[in-house]
N, C-alpha and C positions, 0 to 999 in steps of 0.2 A: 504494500500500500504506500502510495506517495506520501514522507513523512513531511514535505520541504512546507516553509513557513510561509503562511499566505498571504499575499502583498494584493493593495489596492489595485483595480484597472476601472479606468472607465467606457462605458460603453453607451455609442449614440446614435439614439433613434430618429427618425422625424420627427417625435414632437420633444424632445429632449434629451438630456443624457442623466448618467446614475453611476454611484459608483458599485463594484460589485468584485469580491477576491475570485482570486485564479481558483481558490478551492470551490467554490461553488459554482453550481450549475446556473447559467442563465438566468431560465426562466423564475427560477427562485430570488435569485435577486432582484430580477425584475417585478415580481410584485412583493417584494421583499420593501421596494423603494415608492410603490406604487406607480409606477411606470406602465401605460395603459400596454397591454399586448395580448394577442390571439394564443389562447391554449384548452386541451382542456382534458385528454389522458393521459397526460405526464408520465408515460409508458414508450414514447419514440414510436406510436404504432400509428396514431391518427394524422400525422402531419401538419395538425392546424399550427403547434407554433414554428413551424417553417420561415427562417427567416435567411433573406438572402447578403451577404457578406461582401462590402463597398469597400473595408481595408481592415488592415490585423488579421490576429492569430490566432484557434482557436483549436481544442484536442476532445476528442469521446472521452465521457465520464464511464461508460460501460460499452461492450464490445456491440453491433449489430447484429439481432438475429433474426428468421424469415418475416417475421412479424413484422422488424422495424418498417418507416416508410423510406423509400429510396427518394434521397434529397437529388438534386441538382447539382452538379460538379460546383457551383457557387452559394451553395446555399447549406445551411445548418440547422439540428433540431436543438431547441434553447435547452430541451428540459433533458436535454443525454448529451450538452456538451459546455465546457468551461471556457472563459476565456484566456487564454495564455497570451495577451497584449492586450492594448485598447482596440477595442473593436468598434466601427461602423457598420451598424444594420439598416435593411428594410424591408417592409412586407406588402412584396407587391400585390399581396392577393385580401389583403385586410387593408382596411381604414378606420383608425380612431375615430370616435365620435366628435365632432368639432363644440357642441354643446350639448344639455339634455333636453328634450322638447318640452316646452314649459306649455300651460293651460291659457286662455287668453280670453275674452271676451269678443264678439263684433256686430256691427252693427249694418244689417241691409239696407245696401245702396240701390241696386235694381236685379230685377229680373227678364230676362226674354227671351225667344224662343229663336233658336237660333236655326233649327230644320224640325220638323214633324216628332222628331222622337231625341233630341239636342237642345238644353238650355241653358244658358249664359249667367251666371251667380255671378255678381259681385260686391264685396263687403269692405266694411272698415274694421282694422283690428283696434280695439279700443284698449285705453290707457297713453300712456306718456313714454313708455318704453318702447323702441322699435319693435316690429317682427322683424328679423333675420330672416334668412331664408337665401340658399344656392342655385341658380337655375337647376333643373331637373327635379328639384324636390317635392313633397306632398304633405297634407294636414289629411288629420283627421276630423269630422263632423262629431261631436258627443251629443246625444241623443238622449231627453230625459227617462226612458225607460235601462238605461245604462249602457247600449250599446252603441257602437261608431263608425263610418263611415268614411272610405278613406279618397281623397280626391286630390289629382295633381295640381298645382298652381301653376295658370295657364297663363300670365305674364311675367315676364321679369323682374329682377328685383330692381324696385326702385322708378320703373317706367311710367308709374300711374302715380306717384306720388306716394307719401311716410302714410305705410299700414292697409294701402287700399289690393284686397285682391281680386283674381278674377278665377273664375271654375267652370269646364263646360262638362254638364253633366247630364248622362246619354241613361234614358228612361226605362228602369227594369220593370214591367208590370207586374203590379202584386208590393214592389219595392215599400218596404217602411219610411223610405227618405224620398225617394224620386216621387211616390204615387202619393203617399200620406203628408208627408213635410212640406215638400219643394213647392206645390202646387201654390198651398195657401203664404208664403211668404211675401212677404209686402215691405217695402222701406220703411225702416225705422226699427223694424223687429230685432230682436236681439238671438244670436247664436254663440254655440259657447263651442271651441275649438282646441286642438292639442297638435301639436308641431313644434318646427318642420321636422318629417324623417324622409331616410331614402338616401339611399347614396351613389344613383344615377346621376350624376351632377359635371356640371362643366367644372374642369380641374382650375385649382387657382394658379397654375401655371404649365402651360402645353408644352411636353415633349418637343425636343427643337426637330424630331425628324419625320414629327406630323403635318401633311400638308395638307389632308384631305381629312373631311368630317360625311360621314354618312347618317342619316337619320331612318329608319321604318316605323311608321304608325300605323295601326288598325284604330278604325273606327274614332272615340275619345283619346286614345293614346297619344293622338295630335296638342291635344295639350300639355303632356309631358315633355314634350321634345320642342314645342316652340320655343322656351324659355333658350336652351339649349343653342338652339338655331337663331335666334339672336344672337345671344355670346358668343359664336363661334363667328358672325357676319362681322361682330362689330370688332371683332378681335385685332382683323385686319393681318392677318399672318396666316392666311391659311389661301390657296391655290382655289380650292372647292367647296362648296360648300352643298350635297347634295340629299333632298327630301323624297322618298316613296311611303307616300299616303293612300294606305289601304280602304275599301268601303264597298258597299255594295252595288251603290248608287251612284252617277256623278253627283247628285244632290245631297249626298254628305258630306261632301268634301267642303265643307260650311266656310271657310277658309281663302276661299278659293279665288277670292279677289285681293284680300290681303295678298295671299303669296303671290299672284300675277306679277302686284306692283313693286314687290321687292326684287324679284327678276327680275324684272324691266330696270331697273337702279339698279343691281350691284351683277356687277359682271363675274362673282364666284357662284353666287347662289343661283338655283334651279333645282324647278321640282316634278315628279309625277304623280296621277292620282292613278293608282292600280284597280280596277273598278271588277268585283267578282260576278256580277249581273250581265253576262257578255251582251245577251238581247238589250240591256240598256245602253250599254255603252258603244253597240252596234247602233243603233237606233237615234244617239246623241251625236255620233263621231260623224255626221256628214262634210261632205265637202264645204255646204256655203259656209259650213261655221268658221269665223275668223276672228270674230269678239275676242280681244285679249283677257279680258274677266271671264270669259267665259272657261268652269270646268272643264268643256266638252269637245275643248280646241283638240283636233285632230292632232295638233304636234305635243300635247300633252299627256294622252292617252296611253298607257301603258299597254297591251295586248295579254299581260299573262297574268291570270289570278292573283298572287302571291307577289308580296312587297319583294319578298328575299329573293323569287324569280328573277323580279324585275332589277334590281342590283346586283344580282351573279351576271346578267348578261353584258350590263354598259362596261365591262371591262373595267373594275375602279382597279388602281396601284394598291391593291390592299395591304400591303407592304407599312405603308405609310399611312394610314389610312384608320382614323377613330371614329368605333361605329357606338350609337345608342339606338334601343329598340324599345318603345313602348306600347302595350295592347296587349290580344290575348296573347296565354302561354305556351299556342302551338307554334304560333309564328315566332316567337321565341328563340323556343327550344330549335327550330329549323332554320332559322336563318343562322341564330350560334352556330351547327354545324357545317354549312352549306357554306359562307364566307371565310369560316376558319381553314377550310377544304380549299378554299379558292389561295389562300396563302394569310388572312386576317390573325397576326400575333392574339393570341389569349385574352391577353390582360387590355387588350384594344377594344373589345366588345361589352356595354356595358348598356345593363337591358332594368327595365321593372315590368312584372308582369301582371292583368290586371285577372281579376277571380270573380268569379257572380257575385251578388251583395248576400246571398245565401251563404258565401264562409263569413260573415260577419259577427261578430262574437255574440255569444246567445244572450235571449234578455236577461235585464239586471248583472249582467259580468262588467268589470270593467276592472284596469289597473292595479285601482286605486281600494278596491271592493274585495278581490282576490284572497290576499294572504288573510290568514285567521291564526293562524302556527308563527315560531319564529323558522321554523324551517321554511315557510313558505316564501321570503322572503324574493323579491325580484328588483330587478335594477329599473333603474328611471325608463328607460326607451321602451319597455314591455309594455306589449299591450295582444290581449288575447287573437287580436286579429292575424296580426304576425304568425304567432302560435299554429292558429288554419289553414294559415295559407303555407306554411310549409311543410304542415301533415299531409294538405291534398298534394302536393308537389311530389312529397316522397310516395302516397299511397300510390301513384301514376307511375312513378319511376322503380317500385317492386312490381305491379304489373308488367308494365315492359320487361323489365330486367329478365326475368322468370320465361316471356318469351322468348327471347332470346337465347336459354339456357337452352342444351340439348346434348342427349346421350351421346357418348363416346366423348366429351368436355372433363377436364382435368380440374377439383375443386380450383387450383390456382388459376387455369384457364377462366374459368367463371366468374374468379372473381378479379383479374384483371379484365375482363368484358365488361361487368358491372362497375367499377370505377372509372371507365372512358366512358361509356354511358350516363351516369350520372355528370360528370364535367360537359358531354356535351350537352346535358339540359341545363346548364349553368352552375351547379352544385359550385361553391368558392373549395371546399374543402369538406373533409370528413370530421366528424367529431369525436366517429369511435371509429375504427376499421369497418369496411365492408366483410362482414361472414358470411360464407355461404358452406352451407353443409350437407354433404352426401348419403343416401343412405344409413350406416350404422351411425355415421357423426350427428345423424340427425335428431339421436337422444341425449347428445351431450351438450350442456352448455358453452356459451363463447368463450367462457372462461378457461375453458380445457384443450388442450393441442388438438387439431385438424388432423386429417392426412390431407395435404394437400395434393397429392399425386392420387388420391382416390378418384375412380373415374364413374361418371353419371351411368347406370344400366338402362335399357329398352326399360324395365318397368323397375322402376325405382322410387325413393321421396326426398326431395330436396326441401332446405330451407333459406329465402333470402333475407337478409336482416340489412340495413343499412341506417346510417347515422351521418345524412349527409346536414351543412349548412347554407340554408337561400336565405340569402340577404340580411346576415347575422342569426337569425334563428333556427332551430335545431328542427330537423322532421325525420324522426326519430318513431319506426316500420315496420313489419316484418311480418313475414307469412311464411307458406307451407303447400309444399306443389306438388301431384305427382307426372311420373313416366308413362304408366301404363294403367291397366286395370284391375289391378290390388285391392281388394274388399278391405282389407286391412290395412296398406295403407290410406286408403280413402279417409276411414274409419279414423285414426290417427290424427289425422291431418285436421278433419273436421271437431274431430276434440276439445283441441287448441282451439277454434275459433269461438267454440260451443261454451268453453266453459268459461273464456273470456266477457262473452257476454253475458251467461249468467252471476260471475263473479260483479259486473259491472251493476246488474241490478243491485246485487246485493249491498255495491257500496252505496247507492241511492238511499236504501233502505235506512244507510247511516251507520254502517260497520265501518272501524280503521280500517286502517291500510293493512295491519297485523292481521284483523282478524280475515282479512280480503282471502288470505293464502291459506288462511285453514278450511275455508269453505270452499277456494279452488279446490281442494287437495281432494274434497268429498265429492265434488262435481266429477273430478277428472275419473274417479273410481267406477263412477257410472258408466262412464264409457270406456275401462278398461284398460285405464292407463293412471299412471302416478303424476306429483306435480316436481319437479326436478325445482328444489330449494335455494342451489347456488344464485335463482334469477330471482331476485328480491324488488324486482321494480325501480327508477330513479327518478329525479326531476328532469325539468325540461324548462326551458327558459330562453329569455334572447342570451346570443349564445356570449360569452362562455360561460356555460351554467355552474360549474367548478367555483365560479366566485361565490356562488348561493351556498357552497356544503356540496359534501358526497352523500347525502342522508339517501337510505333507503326504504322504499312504500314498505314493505315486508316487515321495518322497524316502527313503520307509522302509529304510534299509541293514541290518534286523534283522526277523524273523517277527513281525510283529503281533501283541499279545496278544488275546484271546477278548472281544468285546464292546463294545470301545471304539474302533473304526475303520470310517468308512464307505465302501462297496468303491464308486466312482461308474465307471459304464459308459456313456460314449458314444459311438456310432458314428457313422458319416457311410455313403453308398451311395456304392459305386465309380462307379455307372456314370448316378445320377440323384439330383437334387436334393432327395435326404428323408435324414433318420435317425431315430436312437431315441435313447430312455436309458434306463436302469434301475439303481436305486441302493437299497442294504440295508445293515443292520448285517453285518458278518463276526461269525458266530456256530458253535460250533462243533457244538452242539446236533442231532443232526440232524433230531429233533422237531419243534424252532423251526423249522427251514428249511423241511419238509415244508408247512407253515402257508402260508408265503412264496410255495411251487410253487406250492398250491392258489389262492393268488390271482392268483399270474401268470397262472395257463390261464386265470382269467377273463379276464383283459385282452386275451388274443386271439380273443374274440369280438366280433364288427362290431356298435357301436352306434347 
């Protein structure tokens, strides 16, 4: 053991430096000093505190094993390595929070309708103190029955004047805000808000060997990225400046005289409306049309459904080239892949994705309402919405994943398949490893060595579990597949999901978290299988939850609060060498869960 005497270094971040001995690991000094930084299984296995290495020296505290995550020829894990000189870091895949979103007050300026199913909100934030706020960012609407609504700010900062914003918000039928709220609001009314979040934003200082900026909107997304597209127009350093604005219609493209006339003035900017309704946009795109306002100028019209289409073809330098994506998350997840494909660097692509108002946190939840435990505690930026939207992200991406798995796949095979997959739907990083388990591993917990070289059979039972991070918060997964047509593993597989959900009533009913696992343990007996103990359940929070405790459900001597606990379900087979898992937010929602069923049933069909 290294006996030598530990001398000062210091080590420096973007938002500062700290000092920290050569004996100690990183990341421990770093929140030793409280030094803001991405971590969060201090095991070298999840890669979240990944940090890349500007100058100095630095050595492993412990050897790598299959588990660790394989860094970057420049890059280092904080929490399995020391520094032996001063070191320069950075994390190109994490951003500091610039402040916490604070609560505000405002007051309605106007309202109007800005197409058939698009309405234009604009308000004043009240008090004496500015809003803040970064191009790209979003508030959220608080809602007296305690839930919120999250919306991007569709002007720049500071264009309208100290505290006035703008919102264009696209009509959910049924919507508690758009159909119940919106309708009746009137100037002078008062709305009570929480922001800004979101870390889609114009950087406060551009890469010198960016020339080119890309934007892709679907639908309202166009208000996320205008902000954006100003700052990058008025930057005055950039070659291009290039818009694909997706919509059904040309008549959504609500927009659409504004951008004319900033093309017509600035000779980088220029945009297309990609229009999905071909008969419309056949039907618009005539020849006399010449009107420079006009949507439906035939030199405007895009031909191909799909924003990301429409951008792989114009040949950008994507080399060079900073892209932001806002709307739904298929366009997304497709264009991330599709540009990245064309040659678009990683950390160039920078997206928010938008969710039906249906993940919106159930009623009376909120923040601020939450914790009831000191365990429960969460950090300022949390807020339950977050929470859903990266549950449904992950539930979508164990679906996929799972198709993708196929017999004659190496567990390592599957689970380097499943970690490129999650990055291509934008995952920042993982929180805990990606597991996946084959057959006999399928009754063991993550906790226990893999074979990784075990190979999937024609009829077989897989389990995928994942723990990735979207947009700091954790969505945190896991189901149970099979191969073929095994009564028994069916049986198995179904278990897990079975008794999850009965366990889940039971914590309604107002059992702890303790008692959650004794009554799994009777459920699971019914269906002929045991509850495997090592999976004790954890928190879940904006990430990194590690700040909150390592407390476990399993230890819970008190009813878990709504949103912030994950219920983990593992079985083992009485009588044969398989099991299952299944793992969910405990939500109390019963909307949310209905979602959950629905994709459980798929996982009991034979892939």
């Amino acid at each position: 053991m290294n006996t030598r005497t530990a001398r000062p270094v210091t080590i420096t971040l973007e938002t500062g430096a700290f000092t920290a001995h050569d004996q100690t690991s990183i990341l421990d000094a770093a929140l030793a000093s409280g030094a803001p930084v991405p971590f969060s299984c201090r095991r070298g296995e999840c890669g979240s505190c990944r940090a890349q290495v500007l100058a100095g020296e630095f050595e492993p505290i412990v050897a790598p094993t299959e588990r660790t995550y394989v860094t970057a020829s420049d890059e280092l894990l904080m929490c399995q390595c020391r520094a032996s000189s001063d070191l320069t870091l950075r994390f190109p895949h994490w951003q500091a929070p610039e402040r916490a979103p604070v609560q505000r007050s405002a007051k309605v300026v106007s309202r109007r309708s800005m197409t058939a199913g698009v309405t234009e909100l604009i308000i004043d934030v009240q008090g004496p103190e500015p809003f803040d706020y970064r191009p790209g960012q979003h508030l959220h609407m608080l809602l007296k029955d305690g839930s919120r609504r999250p919306f991007s700010i569709a002007n720049a900062p500071g264009s309208t004047g100290h505290g006035r914003l703008h919102f264009h918000i696209r009509r959910m039928p049924g919507g508690v805000f758009t159909d119940g709220h919106l309708p009746a609001l009137m100037p002078g009314d008062i709305l009570n808000l929480e922001g800004p979040y979101g870390d889609c934003v114009w950087p406060s200082a551009l890469a010198e060997d960016i020339e080119h900026v890309v934007l892709l909107a679907t639908g309202t997304g166009f208000a996320g990225v205008f902000p954006v597209l100003m700052a990058a127009i008025e930057s005055r350093c950039l070659q291009s400046v290039t818009l694909y604005w997706g919509s059904r219609e040309l008549e959504d493209c609500y927009a659409a005289g504004l951008l004319n006339a900033l093309q017509g003035k600035d000779t980088v900017f220029r945009w297309e409306p990609v229009v999905s309704n071909s008969h419309g946009s056949n039907s618009s795109n005539s020849s006399s049309s010449t009107d420079a306002d006009d949507p439906g100028n035939p030199a405007l019209i895009a031909p191909s459904v799909y924003v990301q289409d429409a951008a792989a073809r114009a040949s950008h330098d994507w080399a060079r080239t900073m892209v932001y994506a806002c709307g739904n998350p298929q366009m997304v997840r497709a264009a991330r892949r599709q540009l990245q494909a064309q040659g678009l660097p990683a950390h160039r692509f920078r997206s928010e994705a938008f969710l039906p108002a249906a993940d919106a946190p159930p009623t009376g939840a909120t923040a601020t309402s939450l914790p009831k435990h000191p365990w429960e505690q969460v950090g300022a930026r949390f807020t339950l919405a977050g929470i859903l939207q990266a549950r449904q992200r992950s539930i979508t991406a164990v679906r996929e994943i799972a198709a993708l798995i196929r017999p004659g796949m190496t567990t390592a095979q599957a689970i380097a398949l499943a970690d490129e997959h999650l990055r291509g739907m934008g995952a920042s990083h993982n929180w805990h490893p990606t597991y996946i388990r084959f057959g006999a591993d399928s009754q063991s917990p993550a906790v226990q060595p893999t074979d990784r070289q075990r190979i999937l059979g024609e009829d077989d039972i897989f389990v995928v579990d994942i723990g990735p991070v979207w947009g700091n918060y954790e969505g945190d997964y896991g189901d149970t597949y099979t191969t073929g047509a095994s009564a028994d593993q069916a049986r198995c597989a179904e278990a897990a999901r079975l008794v999850f959900q009965r366990t889940r009533l039971a914590w309604l009913d107002g059992l702890t978290g303790a008692a959650l696992y004794d009554v799994a343990d009777e459920y699971a007996r019914e269906y002929g299988c045991t509850i495997v103990r090592e999976i004790p359940g954890h928190r879940v929070a904006d990430f990194p939850h590690a700040l909150y405790g390592k407390h476990q459900l399993a230890a819970a001597d008190f009813v878990p609060s709504d949103g912030i606990w994950v219920l983990e379900i593992q079985v083992r087979d009485l009588r044969l060498p398989i099991g299952a898992f299944y793992e969910d937010v405990l939500l109390r929602d019963g909307a949310v869960i209905a979602g959950a069923a629905e994709t459980a049933a798929v996982g009991t069909a034979v892939i």
